[in-house]
C-alpha positions in Angstrom: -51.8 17.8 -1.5 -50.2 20.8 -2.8 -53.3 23.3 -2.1 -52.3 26.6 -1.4 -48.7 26.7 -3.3 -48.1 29.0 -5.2 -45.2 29.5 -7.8 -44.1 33.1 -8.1 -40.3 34.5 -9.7 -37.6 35.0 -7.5 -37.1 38.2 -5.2 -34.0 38.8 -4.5 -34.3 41.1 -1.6 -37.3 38.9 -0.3 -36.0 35.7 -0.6 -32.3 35.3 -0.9 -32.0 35.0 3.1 -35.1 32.6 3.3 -34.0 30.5 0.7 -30.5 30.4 1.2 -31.4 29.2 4.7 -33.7 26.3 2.9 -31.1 25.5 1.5 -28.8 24.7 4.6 -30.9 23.1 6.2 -32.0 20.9 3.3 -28.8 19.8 2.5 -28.0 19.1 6.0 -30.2 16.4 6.3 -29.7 15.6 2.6 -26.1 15.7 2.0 -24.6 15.0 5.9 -21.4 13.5 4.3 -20.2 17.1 2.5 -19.7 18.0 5.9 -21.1 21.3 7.6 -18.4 23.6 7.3 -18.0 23.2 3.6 -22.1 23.7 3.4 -21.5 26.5 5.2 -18.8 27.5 2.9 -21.5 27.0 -0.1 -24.2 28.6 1.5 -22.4 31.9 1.0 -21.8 31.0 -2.7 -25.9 30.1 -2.7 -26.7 33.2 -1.8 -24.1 35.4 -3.7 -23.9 33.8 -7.0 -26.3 31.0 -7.7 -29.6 32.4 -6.8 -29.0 36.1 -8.4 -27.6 34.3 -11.3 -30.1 31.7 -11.9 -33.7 31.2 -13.2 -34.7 31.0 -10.1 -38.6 29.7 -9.0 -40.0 30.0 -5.8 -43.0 27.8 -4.0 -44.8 29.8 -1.4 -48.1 28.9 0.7 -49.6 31.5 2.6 -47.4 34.1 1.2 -43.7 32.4 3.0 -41.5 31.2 1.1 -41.3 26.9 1.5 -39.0 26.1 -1.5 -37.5 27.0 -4.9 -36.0 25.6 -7.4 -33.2 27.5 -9.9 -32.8 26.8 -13.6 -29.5 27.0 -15.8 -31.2 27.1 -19.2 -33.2 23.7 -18.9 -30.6 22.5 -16.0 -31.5 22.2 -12.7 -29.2 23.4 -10.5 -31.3 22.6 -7.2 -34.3 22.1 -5.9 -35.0 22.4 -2.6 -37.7 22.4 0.1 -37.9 23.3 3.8 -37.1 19.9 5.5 -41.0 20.5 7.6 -42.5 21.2 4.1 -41.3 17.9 1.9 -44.3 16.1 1.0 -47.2 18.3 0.3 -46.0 18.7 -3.2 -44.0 21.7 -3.3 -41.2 20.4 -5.1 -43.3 18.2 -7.6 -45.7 21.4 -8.0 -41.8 23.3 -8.8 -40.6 20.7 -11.6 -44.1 20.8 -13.3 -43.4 24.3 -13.5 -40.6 24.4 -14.8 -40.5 21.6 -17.3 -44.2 23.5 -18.8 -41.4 26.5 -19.4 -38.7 24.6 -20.5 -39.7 20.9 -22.5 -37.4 19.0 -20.5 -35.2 18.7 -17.6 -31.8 17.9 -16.9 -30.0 17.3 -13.2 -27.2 16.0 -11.2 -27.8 14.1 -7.8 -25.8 12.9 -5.1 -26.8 8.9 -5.7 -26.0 9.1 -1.7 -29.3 11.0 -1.4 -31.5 7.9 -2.0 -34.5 10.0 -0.8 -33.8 12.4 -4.2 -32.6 9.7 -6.3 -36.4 8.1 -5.7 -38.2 11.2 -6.2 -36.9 12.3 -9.4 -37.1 8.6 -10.4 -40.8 9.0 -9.1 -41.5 12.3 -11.7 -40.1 10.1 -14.6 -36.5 11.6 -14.8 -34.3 8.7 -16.0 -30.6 8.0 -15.4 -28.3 9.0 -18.7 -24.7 8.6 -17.0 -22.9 8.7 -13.7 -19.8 9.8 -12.8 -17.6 8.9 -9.6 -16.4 12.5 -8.4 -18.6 16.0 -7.6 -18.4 19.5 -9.1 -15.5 20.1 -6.6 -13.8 16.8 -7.3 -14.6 15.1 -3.9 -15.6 11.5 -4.0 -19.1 11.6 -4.4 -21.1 9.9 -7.1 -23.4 12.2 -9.1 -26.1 10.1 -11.4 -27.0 12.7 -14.6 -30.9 12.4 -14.8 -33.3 13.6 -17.9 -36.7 14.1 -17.9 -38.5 15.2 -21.5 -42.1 16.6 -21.2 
């Protein structure tokens, strides 16, 4: 059901404040066990660094911003979608996008985030490796996911 969405190139004076704000709240619900002072931490480093510096894609329906995703070459370094806009197809509308441009995909996930873990699992992406501690070196396992188009 992903009528209406459209996939347009990042703005940055547009969208950095919309979408780091996706973000948040997002991974609030997504990742509860980072914490929410260290998301709020990262949300700062969203905005700053990782959207400017990233391929960054953005899923809009009636012309406001619902969800992006942001590329590192063929590396996703997040997809995310405003927690009332999950399940119209924004985010599978975003990957198709993005794997047209690139061939194929490559991510991390939180395996914690069983609700991620099921829909990348659901677009095909299969599990290449795991490892036990995140970018940061906290405890959390991250499952290294492929998809080739």
């Amino acid at each position: 059901m992903n009528h209406g969405i459209v996939i347009r190139p990042f703005d940055r004076a547009a969208d950095t404040e919309i979408l780091s704000s996706i973000w948040f709240d997002a991974s609030i619900i997504a990742h509860p066990f980072i914490g929410r002072r260290r998301l709020l931490e990262q949300r700062r480093l969203i905005a700053d660094e990782y959207l400017p510096n990233a391929e960054t894609w953005v899923a809009s329906h009636s012309g406001h911003a619902i969800g992006f995703i942001s590329l590192l070459d063929s590396f996703i370094g997040g997809l995310f979608v405003a927690p009332d806009r999950q399940g119209l197809g924004a985010g599978r509308r975003l990957v198709a996008h993005a794997l047209a441009q690139k061939g194929a995909l490559s991510l991390e996930v939180y395996t914690a985030n069983e609700h991620a873990v099921r829909f990348y699992t659901s677009l095909g992406f299969s599990e290449v490796s795991r490892r036990d501690v995140d970018d940061f070196g906290y405890p959390y396992q991250n499952a290294a996911l492929h998809l080739q188009g």
